[in-house]
N, C-alpha and C positions, 0 to 999 in steps of 0.2 A: 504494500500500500504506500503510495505515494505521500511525504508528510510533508514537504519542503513546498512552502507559499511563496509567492514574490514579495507582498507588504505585508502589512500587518491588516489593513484593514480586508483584504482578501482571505486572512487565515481566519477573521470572526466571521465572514458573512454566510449565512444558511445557517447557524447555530447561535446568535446570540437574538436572545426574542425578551419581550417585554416582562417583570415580572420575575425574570432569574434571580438564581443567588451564585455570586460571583465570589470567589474567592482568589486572594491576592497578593502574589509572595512580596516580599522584603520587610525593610524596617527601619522606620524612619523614613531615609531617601534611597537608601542603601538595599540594592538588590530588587529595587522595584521594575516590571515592565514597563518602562515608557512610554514605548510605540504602542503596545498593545491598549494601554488605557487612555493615551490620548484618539486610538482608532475607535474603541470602544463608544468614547464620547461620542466622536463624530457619525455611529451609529445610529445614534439618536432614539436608544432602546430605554425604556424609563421604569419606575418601581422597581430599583433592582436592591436588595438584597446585598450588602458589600461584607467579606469574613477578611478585612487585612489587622494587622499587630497594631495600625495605626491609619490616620486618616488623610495622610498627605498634608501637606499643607496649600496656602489662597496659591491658586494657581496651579500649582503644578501637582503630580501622583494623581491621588483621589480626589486631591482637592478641586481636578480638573471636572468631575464628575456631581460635584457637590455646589458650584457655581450655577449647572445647570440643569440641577433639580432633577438630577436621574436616580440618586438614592433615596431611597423611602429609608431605608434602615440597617445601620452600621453593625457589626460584631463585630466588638476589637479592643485591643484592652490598653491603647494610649491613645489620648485626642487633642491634646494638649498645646499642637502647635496651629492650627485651624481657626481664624477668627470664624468664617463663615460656618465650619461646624459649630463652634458654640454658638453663633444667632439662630440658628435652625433649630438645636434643641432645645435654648432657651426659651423658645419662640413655641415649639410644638410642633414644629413643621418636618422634627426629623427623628424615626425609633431610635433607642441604642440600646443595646444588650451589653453592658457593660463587663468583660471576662478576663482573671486575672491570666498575667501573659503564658506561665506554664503550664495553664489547664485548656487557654487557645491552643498550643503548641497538641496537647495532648488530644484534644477533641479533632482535630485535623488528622494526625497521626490515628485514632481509633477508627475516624471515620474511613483512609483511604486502608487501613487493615480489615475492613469489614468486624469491625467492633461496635457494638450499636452503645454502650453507654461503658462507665469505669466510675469507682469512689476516690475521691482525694480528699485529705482533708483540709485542703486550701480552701478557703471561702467557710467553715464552719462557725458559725458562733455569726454571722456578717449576714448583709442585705443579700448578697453573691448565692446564699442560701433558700432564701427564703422561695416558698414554695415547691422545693425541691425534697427528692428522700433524701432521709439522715438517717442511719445505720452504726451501729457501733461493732466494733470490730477491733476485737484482745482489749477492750475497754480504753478505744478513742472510736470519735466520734468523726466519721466520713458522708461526705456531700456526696449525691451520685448525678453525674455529670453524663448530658446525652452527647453524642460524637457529633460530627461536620460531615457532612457531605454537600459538596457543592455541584450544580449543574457547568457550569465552566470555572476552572483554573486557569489563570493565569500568571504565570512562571516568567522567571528570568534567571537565566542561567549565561556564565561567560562561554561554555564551547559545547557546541551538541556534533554528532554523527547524524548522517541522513537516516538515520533507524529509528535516533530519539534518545538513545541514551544520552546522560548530560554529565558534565561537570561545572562545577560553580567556582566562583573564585572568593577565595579566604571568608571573608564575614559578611559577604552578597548571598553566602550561602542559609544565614540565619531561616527565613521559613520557607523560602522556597521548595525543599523537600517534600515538605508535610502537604503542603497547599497543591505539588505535584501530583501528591499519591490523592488527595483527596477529593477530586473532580473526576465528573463522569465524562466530561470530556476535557484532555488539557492541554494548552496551546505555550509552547515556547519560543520566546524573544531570546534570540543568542549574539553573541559577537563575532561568534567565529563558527563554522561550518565545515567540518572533514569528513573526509571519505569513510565508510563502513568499514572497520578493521584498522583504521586510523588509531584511536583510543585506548590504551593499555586498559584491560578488564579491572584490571583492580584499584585502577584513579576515577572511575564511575561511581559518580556520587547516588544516581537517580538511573532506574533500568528505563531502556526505549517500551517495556510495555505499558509506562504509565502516559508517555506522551503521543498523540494525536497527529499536533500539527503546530509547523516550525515556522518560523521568519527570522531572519537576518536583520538587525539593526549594529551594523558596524562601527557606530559613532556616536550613541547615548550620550546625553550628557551630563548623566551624573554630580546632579546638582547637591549640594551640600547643605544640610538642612540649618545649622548653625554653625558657621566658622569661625573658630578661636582659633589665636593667633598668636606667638611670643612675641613684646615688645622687644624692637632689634637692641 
């Protein structure tokens, strides 16, 4: 099967529809799709569903998405850099499922293992709970947490093979993995592109049976969410 697209906005179209839940690797700025979510916007698909660690911030990542009123409702468990997300939730205009980061990590992770839920006892005793089972187990007390699955992933990854297996690069690699395995269908934005057998097996971070379909964006630009600096 064919997975290599020309853009990016050729690798969404015929699968991304109104309504979905989209999930969305990096963190922070770091490891994000670019192409993919600026094509997304320009979709113009709406009520969607967003599962990223964070919300991008005015303008650019998610935040591209959230200018133009395409997300009804965030999972993610930092938001903190987004003016426009805080007016929208202030406001009422936007859900949030508020989740702490290593239980997102895990619910992604369960959900592309075919794991339907798992107890942590992060979020016990807290809001993070409430309405949820609470189980004791060797006498503590565990939250039971339902998994992720998302209808499209959207991944970034620095090298894939024409098959699909990926490699990431150092701390781009933060949720990419998880968000890869956890979509029923998942589209990879890469930097670099080699041949089938190109790849040493054992520096594959992510197998070609979790990805779909590829696109090449060779020149991200890898915007920097807060830059500090030493005085010279």
């Amino acid at each position: 099967m064919k997975k290599v697209y020309p853009d990016a906005a050729s690798a969404l179209a015929g699968i991304v529809k109104d309504g979905q839940t989209i999930a969305v690797g990096g963190f922070g700025l770091c490891g994000i799709p670019e192409a993919l979510i600026a094509a997304l916007r320009d979709s113009g698909v709406q009520n969607l569903t967003a599962i990223s660690n964070n919300a991008g911030v005015d303008g650019f990542g998610l935040g591209l998405l959230l200018a133009t009123r395409q997300i009804k409702k965030m999972i993610a468990s930092y938001v903190g850099e987004n003016k426009e997300f805080e007016r929208q939730y202030l406001a009422g205009e936007l859900e949030l499922e508020f989740t702490p980061q290593g239980t997102l990590a895990e619910k992604l992770r369960a959900g592309g293992s075919g794991i339907p839920a798992f107890f942590t006892k992060t979020g016990v005793g807290t809001i993070v709970a409430e309405g949820k089972d609470v189980r004791e187990f060797d006498g503590e007390q565990y939250v039971l947490e339902r998994a992720l699955v998302a209808d499209i992933s959207l991944v970034k990854a620095y090298m894939a093979d024409k098959a699909g297996n990926l490699v990431y690069n150092k701390t781009a690699r933060n949720f990419n993995p998880n968000v890869a395995m956890a979509g029923k269908i998942t589209i990879v934005e890469v930097e670099k592109l080699v041949e089938i057998g190109e790849l040493d097996p054992d520096q594959i971070h992510t197998p070609s049976i979790f990805v779909h379909r590829i696109v090449v964006n060779a020149t991200p630009e890898k915007r920097i969410e807060q830059r500090t600096v030493r005085p010279k």
